[in-house]
VOBA-38162 format. One record per residue (C-alpha): residue number from 0; x, y, z. Coordinates in Angstrom, 3 decimals. Layout:
REC  pos        xx        yy        zz
REC  NUM         X         Y         Z
...
% end
This chain:
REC  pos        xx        yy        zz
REC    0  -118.638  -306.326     2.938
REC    1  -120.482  -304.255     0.562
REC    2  -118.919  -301.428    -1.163
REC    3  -120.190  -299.602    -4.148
REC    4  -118.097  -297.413    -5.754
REC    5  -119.195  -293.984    -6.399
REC    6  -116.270  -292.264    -8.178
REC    7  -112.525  -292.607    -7.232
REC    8  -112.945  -290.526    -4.435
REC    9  -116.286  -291.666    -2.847
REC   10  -117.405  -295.019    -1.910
REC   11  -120.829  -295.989     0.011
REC   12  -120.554  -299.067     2.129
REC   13  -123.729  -300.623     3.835
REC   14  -123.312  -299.264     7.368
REC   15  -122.388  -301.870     9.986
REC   16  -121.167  -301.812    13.505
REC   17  -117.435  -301.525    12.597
REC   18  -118.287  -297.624    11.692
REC   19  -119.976  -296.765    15.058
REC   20  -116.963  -295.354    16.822
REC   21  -116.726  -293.241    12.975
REC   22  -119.957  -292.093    12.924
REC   23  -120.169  -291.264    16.355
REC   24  -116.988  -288.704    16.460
REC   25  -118.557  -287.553    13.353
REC   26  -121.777  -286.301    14.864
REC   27  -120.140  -285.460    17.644
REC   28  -117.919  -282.691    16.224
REC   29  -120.836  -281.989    14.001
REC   30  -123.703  -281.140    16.723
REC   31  -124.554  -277.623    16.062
REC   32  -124.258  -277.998    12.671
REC   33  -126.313  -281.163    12.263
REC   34  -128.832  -280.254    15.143
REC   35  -130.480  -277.062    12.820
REC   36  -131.546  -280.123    10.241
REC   37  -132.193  -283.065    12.492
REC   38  -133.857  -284.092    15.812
REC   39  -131.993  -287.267    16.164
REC   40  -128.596  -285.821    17.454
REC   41  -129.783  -284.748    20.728
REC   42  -130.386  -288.171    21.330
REC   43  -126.635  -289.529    20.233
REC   44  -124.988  -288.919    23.342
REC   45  -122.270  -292.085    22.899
REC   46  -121.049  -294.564    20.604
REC   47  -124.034  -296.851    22.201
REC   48  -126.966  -295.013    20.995
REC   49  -125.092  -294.794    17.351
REC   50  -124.668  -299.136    17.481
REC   51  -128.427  -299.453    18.490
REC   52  -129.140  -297.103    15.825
REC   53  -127.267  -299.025    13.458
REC   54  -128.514  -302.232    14.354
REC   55  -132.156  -300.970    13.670
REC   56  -131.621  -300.385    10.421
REC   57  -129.907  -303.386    10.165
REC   58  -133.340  -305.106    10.649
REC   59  -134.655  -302.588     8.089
REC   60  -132.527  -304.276     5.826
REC   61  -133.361  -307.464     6.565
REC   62  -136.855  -306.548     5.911
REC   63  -136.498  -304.754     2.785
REC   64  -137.807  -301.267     4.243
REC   65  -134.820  -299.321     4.228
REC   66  -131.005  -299.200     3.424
REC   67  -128.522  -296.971     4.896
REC   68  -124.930  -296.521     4.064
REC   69  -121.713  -294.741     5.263
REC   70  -120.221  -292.304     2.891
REC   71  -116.232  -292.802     2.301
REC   72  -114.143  -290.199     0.721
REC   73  -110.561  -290.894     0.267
REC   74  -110.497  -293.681     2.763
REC   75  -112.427  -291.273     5.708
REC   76  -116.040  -291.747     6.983
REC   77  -117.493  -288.018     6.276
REC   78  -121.725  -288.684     6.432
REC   79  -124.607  -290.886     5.459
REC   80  -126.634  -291.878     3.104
REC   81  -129.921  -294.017     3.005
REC   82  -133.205  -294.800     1.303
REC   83  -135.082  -294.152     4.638
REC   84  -138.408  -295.981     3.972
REC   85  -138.648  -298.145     0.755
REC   86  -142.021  -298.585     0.048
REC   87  -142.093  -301.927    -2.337
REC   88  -145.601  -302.209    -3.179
REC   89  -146.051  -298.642    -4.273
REC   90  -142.415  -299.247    -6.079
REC   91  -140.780  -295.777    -3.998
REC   92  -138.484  -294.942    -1.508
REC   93  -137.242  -291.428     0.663
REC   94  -134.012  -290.533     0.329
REC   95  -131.783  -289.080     3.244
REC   96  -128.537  -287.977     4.367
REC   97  -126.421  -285.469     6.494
REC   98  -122.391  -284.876     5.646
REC   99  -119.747  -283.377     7.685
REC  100  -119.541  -279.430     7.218
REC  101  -116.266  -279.414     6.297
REC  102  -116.983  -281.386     3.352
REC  103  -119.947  -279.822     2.134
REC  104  -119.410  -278.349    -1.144
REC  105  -117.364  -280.863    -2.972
REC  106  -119.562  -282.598    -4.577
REC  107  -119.742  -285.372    -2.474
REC  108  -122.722  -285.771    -1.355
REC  109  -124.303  -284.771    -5.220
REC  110  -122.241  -287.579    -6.670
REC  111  -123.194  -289.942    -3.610
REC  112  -127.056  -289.621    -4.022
REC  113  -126.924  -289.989    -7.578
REC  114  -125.510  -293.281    -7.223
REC  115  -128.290  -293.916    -4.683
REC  116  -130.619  -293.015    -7.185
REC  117  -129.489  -294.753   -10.008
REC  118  -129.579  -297.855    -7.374
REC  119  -133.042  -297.603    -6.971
REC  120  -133.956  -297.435   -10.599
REC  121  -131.931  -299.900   -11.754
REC  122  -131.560  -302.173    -8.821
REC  123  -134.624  -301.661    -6.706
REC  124  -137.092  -300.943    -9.670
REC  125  -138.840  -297.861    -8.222
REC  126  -141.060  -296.033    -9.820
REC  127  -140.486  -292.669    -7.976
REC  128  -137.759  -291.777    -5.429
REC  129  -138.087  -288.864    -3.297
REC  130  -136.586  -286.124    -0.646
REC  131  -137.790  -283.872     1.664
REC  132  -136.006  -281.279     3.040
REC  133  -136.862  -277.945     5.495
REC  134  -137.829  -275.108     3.232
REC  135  -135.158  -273.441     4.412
REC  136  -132.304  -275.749     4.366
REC  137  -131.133  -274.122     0.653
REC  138  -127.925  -276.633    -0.094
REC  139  -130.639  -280.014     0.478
REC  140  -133.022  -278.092    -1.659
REC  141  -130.713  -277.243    -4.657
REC  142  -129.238  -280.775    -4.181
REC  143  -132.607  -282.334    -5.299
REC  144  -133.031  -279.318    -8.342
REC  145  -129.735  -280.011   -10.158
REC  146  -129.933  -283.789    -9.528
REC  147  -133.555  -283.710   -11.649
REC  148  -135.990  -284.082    -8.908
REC  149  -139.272  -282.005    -9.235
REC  150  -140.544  -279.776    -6.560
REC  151  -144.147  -281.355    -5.517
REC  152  -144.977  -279.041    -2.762
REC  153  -144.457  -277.786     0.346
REC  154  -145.611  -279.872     3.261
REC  155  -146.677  -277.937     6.370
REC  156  -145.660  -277.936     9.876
REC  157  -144.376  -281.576     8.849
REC  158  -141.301  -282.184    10.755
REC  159  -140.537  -281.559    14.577
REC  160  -136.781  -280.152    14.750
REC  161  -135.926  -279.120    18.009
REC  162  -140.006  -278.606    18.944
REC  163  -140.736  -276.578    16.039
REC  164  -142.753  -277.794    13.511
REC  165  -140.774  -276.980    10.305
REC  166  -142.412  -276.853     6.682
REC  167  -140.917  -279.424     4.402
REC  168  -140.315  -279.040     0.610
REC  169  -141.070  -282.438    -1.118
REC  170  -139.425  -283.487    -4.151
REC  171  -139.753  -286.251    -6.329
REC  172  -138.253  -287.660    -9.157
REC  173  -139.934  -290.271   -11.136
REC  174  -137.856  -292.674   -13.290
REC  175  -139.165  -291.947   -16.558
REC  176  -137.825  -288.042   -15.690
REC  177  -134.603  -289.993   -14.814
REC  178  -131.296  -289.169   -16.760
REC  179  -128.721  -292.137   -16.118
REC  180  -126.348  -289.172   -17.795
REC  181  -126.763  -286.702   -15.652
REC  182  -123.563  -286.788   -13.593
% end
């Protein structure tokens, strides 16, 4: 199983079937709060549509285009966390991830990204990881400002959330901008 350990509190594990059932309840009790950010939960309606899911990225892994893991804080399942596309030949890869609302504001997902990041510099070798995020989602935004990234622009009308197209900020930090100190 793979496990990387973030801090004593948080650990990221590759995300496999034996979460489903986790992730599911997690979205589940999460809908209204995850729905404002991301078009995917209308479509989790059972535990099924979160093991397909997870099983596709499964594949990504397999072919080197994306890795997604399960964030673990004191032994509980509590969000997710993945390099959404890795692009190898242009040495870069998206970062994304969602986290129960009871636990935002710990930290956790600050301390979990970081690791992500520090990952893809030194594991990966990318030249530039980055994030987008709706202009207006403020905690995603500030997320990639204290953790070093670089605001690149705005991209408009670039994401469908519930039929609206939403303006994205785009951030990007490159690895010689990267401080392996910073948390």
């Amino acid at each position: 199983m793979f496990f990387i350990e973030v801090d004593s509190e948080i650990k990221l594990a590759l995300t496999m079937p034996k979460y489903a059932q986790d992730i599911f309840k997690l979205i589940d009790s999460n809908r209204d709060f995850l729905s404002q950010w991301f078009p995917w939960v209308e479509h989790v309606k059972e535990v099924k549509d979160t093991e397909k899911f997870i099983n596709t990225r499964l594949e990504h892994l397999l072919n080197n285009t994306a890795l997604h893991t399960t964030i673990i804080y004191n032994n509980k399942v509590v969000g997710c966390l993945d390099f959404t596309v890795i692009d190898d030949f242009n040495k870069r890869a998206g970062i994304g991830y969602w986290l129960d609302e009871a636990h935002n504001g710990k930290g956790i997902m600050s301390r979990a990204v970081w690791k992500l990041i520090c990952i893809g510099f030194e594991e990966y070798k990318f030249e530039k990881i980055f994030i987008d995020c709706e202009v207006i989602n403020c905690r995603s935004c500030n997320l990639a400002k204290r953790l070093g990234f670089t605001h690149e622009g705005v991209l408009r009308k670039h994401y469908n959330i519930n039929g609206i197209q939403k303006d994205m900020n785009f951030y990007g930090l490159l690895r010689e901008d990267w401080d392996r100190k910073m948390i």
